[in-house]
C-alpha positions, 0 to 999 in steps of 0.5 A: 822629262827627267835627264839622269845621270847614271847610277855608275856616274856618281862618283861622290857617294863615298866622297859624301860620306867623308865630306859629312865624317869631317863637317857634320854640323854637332847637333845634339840629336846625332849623338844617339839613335834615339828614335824619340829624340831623332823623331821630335827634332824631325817634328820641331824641323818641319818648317823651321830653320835649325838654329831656330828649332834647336833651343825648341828641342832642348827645351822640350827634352828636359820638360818631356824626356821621355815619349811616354811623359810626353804623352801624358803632358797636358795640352797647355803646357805643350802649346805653351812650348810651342809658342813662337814656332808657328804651325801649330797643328804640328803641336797637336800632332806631336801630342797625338803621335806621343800617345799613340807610340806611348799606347803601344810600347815603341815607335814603329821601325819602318817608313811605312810604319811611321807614317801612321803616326799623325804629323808624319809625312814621307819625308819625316818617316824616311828620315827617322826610319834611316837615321833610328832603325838604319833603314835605306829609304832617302829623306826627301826634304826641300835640302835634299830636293834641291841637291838631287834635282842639280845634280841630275838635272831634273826638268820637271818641277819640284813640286810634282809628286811623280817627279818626287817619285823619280827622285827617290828611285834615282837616289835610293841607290846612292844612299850607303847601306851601312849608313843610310841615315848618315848618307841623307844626314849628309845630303841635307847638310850639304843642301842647306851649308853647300848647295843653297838657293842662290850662290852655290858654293860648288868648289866646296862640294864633294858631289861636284864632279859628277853634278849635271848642273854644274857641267851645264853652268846652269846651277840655280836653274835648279829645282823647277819650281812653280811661281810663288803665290803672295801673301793675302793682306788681311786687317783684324782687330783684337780688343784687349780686355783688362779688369782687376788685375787680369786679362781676357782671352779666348781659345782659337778654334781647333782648325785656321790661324792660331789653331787651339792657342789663347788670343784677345778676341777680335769681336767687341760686344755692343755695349762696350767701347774700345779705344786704339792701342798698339799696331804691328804686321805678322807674316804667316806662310800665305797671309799677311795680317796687319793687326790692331790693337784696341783696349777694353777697360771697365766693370765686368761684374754685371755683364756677360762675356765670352771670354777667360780671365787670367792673371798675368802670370796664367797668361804666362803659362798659355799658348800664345801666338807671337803677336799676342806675346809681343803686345805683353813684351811692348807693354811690359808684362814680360 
């Protein structure tokens, strides 16, 4: 079951509004509606913390200012962006997303428009739809959830979609009509400054009056989740093929680890030999990936190889994954 608190009992809904007038955080992509600039930093968030996406955002605004040269920017240079962000099928998307508003002239203005585009969830288009186009839809993000599932006391898991389903009735309500995008602007900020994981800070909060878990005590109870999986240890071997001047790389396939990105090959032909170079660990989302370095050296004239070669300031332009970026950074060719 779901305990709620009722829609008359939540007194904090103007308090919210105040509270957010008074301690919004000063993030650039509020000081317009501009639904291209709201919809990328939407995209760049997806996964990443703010203080990490934001130089992400500033850089993709003076290189892409606009959706349509966005659109019509080559995949490299937009891998090439991305690199360090990690979830890069986000990148393609939001290549994929750029084309197709550029093709028909605007984003779409609804939730249920927007989550046509590729790359973009309920949570996303909600956002966007709230914050650019004034649409009274709530943004549920992990912020959001854990803010409501409190406040109502919601015994159901998290991660279940009816209980997201039932979240949202319970919050459409609360959202202010002439500000909705506000109202969950404010939610979120309250989610990741206020009503965090561990330690809650509940005297500061404008919701605390009326919050369920707060009544109960039981505040970190809060969301239910389900128990969390380790990461799968995996051990790969990238050789590192250097010859006159320049280094050989290989295109990631489109789907799995790295997707589309430049890496060093983790197969070594049979006439060729390696020796042990650099090591490091990687932490992915569900993999935990110890990587070794090999080096390659000798006269590729004569042979065949499935690799590309490029000088170091190619390489410098590619989409590389972070590990990849950290062996030229150790060995310092960056």
């Amino acid at each position: 079951m779901v305990a709620e608190t009722t829609i008359s009992d939540f007194h904090g809904k103007v308090a919210l509004i105040e509270w957010f007038d008074n301690h919004r955080r000063p993030l650039p992509w509020r000081n317009h509606s501009n639904p291209y600039a709201i919809w990328l930093s939407e995209i760049i968030l997806q996964q990443t913390r703010v203080d990490q996406g934001l130089p992400y955002w500033e850089r993709f605004m003076d290189a892409f200012p606009t959706v349509e040269s966005l659109a019509a920017a080559p995949t490299d240079q937009i891998m090439a962006l991305w690199a360090g962000l990690g979830y890069y099928s986000r990148a393609r998307n939001l290549h994929a997303a750029a084309k197709v508003v550029a093709a028909h002239g605007a984003f779409p203005r609804t939730r249920d428009g927007l989550l046509a585009l590729p790359g973009v969830g309920p949570y996303t288009a909600a956002a966007i739809a709230s914050m650019a186009f004034q649409e009274v839809v709530p943004a549920l993000d992990g912020n959001a959830l854990r803010v409501y599932s409190r406040y109502f006391a919601v015994a159901d898991r998290i991660d279940q979609r009816r209980t997201v389903h039932h979240i949202e009735s319970l919050a459409t309500p609360l959202l202010d009509p002439e500000r909705p995008g506000d109202s969950n602007q404010a939610i979120m900020d309250l989610g990741s400054r206020i009503c965090t994981p561990t330690r809650p800070q509940c005297g500061h909060c404008p919701l605390q009056p009326g919050c369920e878990a707060h009544l109960r005590g039981s505040m970190e109870s809060f969301p239910i989740k389900a128990a969390k999986k380790r990461p799968q240890a995996e051990s790969w071997t990238l050789y590192v093929p250097q010859w006159k001047g320049k280094f050989g790389l290989v295109r990631r396939p489109s789907s799995g680890i790295w997707s589309d990105l430049w890496c060093f090959p983790t197969e070594l032909p049979p006439y060729l030999q390696s020796q042990p170079d650099l090591q490091t660990k990687h932490l992915l989302s569900h993999r935990s990936l110890t990587l070794d370095f090999h080096g390659i050296e000798g006269d590729f004239d004569q042979l065949e190889v499935s690799w590309t070669w490029f000088t170091l300031e190619e390489v410098k332009k590619l989409g590389l994954p972070v590990p990849i970026r950290w062996w030229f950074e150790e060995k310092n060719y960056f």
